[in-house]
Wavefront OBJ file of the C-alpha trace (Angstrom):
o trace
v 23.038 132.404 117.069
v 21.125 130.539 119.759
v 17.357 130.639 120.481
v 16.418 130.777 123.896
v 12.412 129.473 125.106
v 11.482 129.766 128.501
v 8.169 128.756 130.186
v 7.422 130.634 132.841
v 4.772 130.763 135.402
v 1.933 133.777 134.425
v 2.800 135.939 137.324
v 6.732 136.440 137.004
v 6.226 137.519 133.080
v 6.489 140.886 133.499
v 9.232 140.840 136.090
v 11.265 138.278 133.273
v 10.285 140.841 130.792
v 11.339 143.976 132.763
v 14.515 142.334 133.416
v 15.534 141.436 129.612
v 14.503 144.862 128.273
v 17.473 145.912 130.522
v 19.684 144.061 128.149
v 21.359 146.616 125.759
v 21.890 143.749 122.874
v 18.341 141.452 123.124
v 17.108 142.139 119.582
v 13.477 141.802 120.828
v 11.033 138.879 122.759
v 7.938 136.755 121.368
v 5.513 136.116 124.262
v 2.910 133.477 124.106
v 0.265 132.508 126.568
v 0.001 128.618 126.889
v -0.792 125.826 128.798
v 0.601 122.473 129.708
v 1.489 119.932 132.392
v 4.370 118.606 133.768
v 5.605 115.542 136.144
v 3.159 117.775 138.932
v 2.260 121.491 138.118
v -0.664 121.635 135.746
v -2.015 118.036 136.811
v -5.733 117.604 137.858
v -4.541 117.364 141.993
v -2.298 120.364 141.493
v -2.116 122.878 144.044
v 0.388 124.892 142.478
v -1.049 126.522 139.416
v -4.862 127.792 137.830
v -5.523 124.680 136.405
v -8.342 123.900 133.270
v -8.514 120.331 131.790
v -5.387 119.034 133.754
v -3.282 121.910 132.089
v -1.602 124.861 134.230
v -1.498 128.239 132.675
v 2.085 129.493 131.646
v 3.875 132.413 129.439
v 6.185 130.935 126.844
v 8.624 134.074 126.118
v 10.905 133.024 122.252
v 14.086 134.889 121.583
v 16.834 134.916 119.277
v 20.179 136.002 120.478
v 23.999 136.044 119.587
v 25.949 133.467 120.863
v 28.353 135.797 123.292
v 24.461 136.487 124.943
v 23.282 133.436 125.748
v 24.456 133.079 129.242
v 23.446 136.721 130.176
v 19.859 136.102 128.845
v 19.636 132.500 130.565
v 20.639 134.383 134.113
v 18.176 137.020 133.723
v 15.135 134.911 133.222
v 16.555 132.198 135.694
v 16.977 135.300 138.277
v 13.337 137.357 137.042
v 11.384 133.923 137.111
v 12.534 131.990 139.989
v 10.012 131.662 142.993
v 12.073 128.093 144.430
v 8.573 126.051 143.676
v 7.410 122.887 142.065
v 6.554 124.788 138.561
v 8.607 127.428 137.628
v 8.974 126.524 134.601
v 12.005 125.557 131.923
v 14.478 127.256 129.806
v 15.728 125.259 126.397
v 18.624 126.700 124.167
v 18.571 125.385 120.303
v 21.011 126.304 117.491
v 19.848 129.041 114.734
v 21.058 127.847 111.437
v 19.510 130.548 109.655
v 17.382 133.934 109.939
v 16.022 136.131 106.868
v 14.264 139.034 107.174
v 10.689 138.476 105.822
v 10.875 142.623 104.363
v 14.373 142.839 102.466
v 14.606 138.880 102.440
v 18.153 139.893 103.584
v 20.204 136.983 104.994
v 21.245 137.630 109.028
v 24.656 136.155 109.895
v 24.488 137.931 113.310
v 21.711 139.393 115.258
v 20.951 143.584 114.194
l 1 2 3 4 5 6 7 8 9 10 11 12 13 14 15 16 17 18 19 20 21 22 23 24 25 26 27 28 29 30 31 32 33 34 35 36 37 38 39 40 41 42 43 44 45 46 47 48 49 50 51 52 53 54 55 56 57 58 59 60 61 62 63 64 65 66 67 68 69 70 71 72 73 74 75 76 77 78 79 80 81 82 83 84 85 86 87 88 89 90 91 92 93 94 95 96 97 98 99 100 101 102 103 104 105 106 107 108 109 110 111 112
């Protein structure tokens, strides 16, 4: 199991969201609101984003996936959040060693 972050810009959320909850197998998505900077978005001269305190505003969007869907997920958000600008954002991939279900404390070896 992989789990996939992306940090996208605030107005190609919903169109990153509306394209994963096409995906048949994506067990579900964790959406935070955030801010940061990076090498030029979200810094005080920044043209490219709201900015507040030197920070741009972004959606970080969490989710935990087998590892047969990794590839699919990465394409969708790649596809749903790309506008070709400074700033659209990142998408990191980290192992899952282990997920239990806070209810039934049940052990998950693959995704449900």
């Amino acid at each position: 199991m992989k789990e996939i972050k992306a940090i996208v810009r605030q107005h190609r959320l919903d169109p990153v969201l509306d394209a994963l909850h096409g995906h048949p197998e994506l067990p579900g998505v964790t959406v935070s609101q955030v801010r940061g900077f990076g090498r030029t978005v979200g810094r005080p001269d920044s043209e490219n984003a709201p900015v507040q305190y030197g920070t741009a505003e972004m959606a970080k969007l969490e989710c935990v996936v087998d590892d047969k869907n990794v590839e699919t997920v990465i394409r969708l958000i790649l596809q749903a959040a790309h506008t070709g600008n400074v700033g659209d954002g990142k998408v990191f991939v980290y192992d899952v060693e282990k997920v239990v279900k806070i209810r039934t404390g049940a052990t998950l070896h693959q995704l449900e």
